[in-house]
C-alpha positions in Angstrom: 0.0 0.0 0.0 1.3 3.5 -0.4 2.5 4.9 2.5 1.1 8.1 1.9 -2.0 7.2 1.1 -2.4 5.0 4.3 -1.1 8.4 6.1 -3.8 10.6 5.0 -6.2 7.3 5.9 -4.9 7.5 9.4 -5.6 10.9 9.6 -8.7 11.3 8.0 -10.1 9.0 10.6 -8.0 10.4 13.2 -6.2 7.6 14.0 -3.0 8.2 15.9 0.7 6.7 15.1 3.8 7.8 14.5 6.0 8.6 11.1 9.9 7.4 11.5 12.1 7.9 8.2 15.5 8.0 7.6 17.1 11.3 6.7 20.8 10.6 7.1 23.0 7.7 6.3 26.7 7.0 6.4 29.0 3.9 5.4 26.6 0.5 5.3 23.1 1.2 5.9 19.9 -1.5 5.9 17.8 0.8 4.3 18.5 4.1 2.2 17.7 8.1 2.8 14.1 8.4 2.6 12.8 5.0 3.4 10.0 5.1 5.9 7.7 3.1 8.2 4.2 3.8 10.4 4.5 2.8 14.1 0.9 2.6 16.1 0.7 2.9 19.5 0.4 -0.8 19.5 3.4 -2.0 18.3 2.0 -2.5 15.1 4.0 -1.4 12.0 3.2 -0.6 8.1 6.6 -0.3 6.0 10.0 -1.0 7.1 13.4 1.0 7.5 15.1 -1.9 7.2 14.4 -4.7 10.2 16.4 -6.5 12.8 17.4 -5.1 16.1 17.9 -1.3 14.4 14.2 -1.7 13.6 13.0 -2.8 16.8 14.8 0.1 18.7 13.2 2.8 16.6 9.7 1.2 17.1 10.8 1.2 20.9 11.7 5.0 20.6 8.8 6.0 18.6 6.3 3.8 21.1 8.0 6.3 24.0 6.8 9.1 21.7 3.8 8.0 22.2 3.4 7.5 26.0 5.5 11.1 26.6 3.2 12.9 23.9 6.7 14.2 22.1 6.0 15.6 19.0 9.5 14.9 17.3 12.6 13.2 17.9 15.8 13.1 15.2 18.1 10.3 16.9 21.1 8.7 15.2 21.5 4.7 15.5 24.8 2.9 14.9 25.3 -0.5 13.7 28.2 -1.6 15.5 28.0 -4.1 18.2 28.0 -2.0 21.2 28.4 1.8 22.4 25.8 4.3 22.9 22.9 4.1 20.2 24.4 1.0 18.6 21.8 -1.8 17.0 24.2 -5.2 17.6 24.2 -5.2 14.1 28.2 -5.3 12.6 27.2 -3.0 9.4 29.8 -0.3 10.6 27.6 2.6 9.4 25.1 4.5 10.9 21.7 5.5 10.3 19.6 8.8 11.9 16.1 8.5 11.9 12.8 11.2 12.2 10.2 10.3 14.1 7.0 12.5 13.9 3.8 12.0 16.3 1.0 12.1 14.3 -2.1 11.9 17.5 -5.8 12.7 17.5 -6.2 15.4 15.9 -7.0 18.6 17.9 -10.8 19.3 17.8 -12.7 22.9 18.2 -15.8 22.7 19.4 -17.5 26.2 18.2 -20.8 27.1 20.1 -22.3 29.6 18.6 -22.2 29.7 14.6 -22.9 33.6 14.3 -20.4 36.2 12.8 -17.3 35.3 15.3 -17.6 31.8 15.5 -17.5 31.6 11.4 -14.4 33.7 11.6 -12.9 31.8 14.3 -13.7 28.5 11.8 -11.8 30.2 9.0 -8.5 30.9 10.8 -9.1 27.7 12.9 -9.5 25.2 9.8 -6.0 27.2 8.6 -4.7 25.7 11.7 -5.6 22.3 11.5 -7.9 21.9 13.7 -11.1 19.3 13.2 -14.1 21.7 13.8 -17.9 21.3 15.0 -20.0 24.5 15.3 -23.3 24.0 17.4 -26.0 25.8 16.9 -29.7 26.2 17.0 -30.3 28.1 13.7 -30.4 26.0 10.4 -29.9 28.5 8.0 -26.3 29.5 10.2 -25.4 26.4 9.9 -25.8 25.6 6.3 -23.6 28.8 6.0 -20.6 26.4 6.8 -18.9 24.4 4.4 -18.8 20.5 4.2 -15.2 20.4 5.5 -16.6 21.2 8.8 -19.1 19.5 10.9 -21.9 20.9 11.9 -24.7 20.5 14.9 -28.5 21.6 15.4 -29.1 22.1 18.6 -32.5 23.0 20.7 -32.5 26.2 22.0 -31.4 26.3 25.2 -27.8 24.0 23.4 -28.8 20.5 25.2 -29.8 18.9 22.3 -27.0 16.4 20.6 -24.4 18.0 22.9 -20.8 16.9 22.3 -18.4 14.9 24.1 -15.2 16.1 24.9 -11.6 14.7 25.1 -8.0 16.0 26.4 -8.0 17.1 22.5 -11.1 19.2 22.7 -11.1 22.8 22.9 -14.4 24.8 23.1 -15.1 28.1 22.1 -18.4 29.1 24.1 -19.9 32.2 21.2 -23.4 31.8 21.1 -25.8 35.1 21.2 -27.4 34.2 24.9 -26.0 34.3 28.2 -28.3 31.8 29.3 -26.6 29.6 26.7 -23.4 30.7 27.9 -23.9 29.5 31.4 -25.8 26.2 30.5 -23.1 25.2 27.5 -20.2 25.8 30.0 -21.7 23.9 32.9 -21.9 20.8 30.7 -18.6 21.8 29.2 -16.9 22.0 32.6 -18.1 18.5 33.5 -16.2 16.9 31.0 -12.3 16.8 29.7 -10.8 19.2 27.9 -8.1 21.3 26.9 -9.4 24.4 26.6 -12.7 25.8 27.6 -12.9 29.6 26.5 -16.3 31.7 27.3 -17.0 35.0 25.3 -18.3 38.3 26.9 -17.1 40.8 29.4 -16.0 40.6 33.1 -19.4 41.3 34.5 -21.1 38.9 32.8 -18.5 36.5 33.0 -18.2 37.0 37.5 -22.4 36.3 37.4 -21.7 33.4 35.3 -19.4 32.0 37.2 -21.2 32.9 40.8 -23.7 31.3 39.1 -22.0 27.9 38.6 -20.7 27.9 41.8 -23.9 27.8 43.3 -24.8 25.5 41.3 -21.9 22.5 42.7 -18.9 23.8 40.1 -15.8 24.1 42.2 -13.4 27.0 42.3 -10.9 25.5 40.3 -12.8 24.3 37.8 -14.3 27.9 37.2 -10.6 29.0 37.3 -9.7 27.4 34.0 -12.1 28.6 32.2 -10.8 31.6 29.8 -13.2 33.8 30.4 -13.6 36.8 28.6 -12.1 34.4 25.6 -8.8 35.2 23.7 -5.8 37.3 24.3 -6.4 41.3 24.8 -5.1 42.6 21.9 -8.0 45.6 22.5 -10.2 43.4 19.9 -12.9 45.0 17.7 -15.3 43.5 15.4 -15.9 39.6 14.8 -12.3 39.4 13.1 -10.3 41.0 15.7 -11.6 38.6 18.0 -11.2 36.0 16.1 -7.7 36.6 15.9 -7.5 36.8 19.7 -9.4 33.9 20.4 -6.4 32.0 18.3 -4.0 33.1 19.4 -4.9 31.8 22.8 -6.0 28.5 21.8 -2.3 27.9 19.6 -0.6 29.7 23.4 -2.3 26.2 25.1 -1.8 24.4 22.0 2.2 25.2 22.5 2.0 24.6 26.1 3.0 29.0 26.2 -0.3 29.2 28.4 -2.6 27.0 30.9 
C-alpha cells in the first residue's frame, strides 16, 4: 500500500501513530535516505526501515513518543556491536532517523455559529484543527462548508451536545448568556483542553457565581478563559477571532494554561 495514502487514511479517521524515516545515512546502511515506516501505539507497523534489532529500537523510541506525547525526535543509531545508540548489528555505518507524532487530531468545538464563530472556523481550519460549530439556527449552519461539521441544537444547546476529550477545545460564542452558562456547565463537567467563554468581566463574574452555586468548584471555574482570547483591544468579529487563536495555539504550544 502506499505509504502516503495509508497516512492521510490515518488521519482522516484520526487515527494516531507515528512517522519514522531516515534522513541521514553513512557507510553501510539496511535501508536508504528516505525510506519510511508507520508505528501505532500498539506496536503494530506498516513499512519498514530496514528490520532486525535497528528496527526494533526505533519502534521502541517511537512507542515512548507515544506514552510522553513528544511531537518529534531526530536520533542517530549505529550498527556496530556496542556503544551508545548501537543496534548489535556489525554493518559499521550509521543511520539517523525522524520520528514524527501524528495523534488525535486537535478538535474545536465552536458554540455559537454567528459572525465570530464563522471567523474563528476560517482561521481555525487554517490551523488544522477538526471543527464542530453548534448551533440552533439552520440557516447558520448551512452557512458552513462541508469540510466542517456541523450540529443543530434546541435552544437552550442541550440537544445532541458533544463529548469532549484531552483534544477538545471549546469556544463558548453563542448570542445568549443563558446559553453561555448552560453550555459551560456541561462543558466543565467533561475533559478538555481548553474551555474559552465570550463576553465581558461582568457577565462572566455572574456566570461563574452562578455555577458555583450550582456544585462547580473554584478550580474548575478558574480554568475557564473567560472573557475568551488574548487582549489585543479586539474590535469587530475578526479581531476577535484573531484573539481567540491566538490563545487557543498559546495552550496548543503549552506558552499558556
Amino acid at each position: 500500500m502506499d505509504i502516503f495514502k495509508e497516512i492521510y487514511d490515518l488521519k482522516a479517521a484520526g487515527k494516531p501513530f507515528a512517522l519514522a524515516t531516515i534522513v541521514r545515512t553513512a557507510g553501510s546502511s539496511p535501508r536508504d535516505v528516505g525510506a519510511r515506516m508507520l508505528v501505532f501505539p500498539d506496536g503494530g507497523i506498516s513499512g519498514t526501515i530496514g528490520g532486525g534489532n535497528f528496527e526494533k529500537m526505533v519502534i521502541k523510541d517511537c512507542l515512548g513518543m507515544f506514552e510522553r506525547r513528544q511531537s518529534h525526535l531526530l536520533k542517530r543509531y549505529k550498527f556496530s556491536e556496542d556503544g551508545p545508540d548501537s543496534t548489535g548489528m556489525s554493518c559499521g555505518g550509521e543511520a539517523e532517523v525522524f520520528m514524527e507524532l501524528r495523534g488525535k487530531p486537535d478538535r474545536l468545538f465552536i458554540f455559537g455559529g454567528g459572525h465570530v464563530g464563522e471567523a474563528l472556523s476560517r482561521i481555525a481550519e487554517e490551523m488544522d484543527f477538526k471543527i464542530t460549530v453548534i448551533d440552533d439556527r439552520l440557516d447558520i449552519l448551512e452557512r458552513y462548508p462541508k469540510s466542517m461539521e456541523t450540529i443543530l441544537t434546541d435552544a437552550d444547546y442541550k440537544d445532541s451536545f458533544p463529548a469532549f476529550d484531552e483534544c477538545s477545545y471549546v469556544a463558548i460564542v453563542t448570542n445568549s448568556h443563558k446559553n453561555d452558562l448552560s453550555v459551560l456547565e456541561r462543558a466543565l463537567r467533561q475533559r478538555c483542553a481548553y474551555i474559552g467563554m465570550i463576553g465581558s468581566k461582568t457577565k462572566v463574574a455572574k456566570i461563574r457565581a452562578a455555577l458555583k452555586d450550582r456544585g462547580l468548584d473554584q478550580d474548575q471555574l478558574n480554568s475557564v478563559h473567560a472573557p475568551i482570547g488574548i487582549e489585543i483591544g479586539a474590535e469587530g468579529p475578526n479581531e476577535i477571532a484573531v484573539s481567540i487563536m491566538a490563545e487557543l495555539v498559546a495552550v496548543r504550544r503549552k506558552a499558556l494554561t
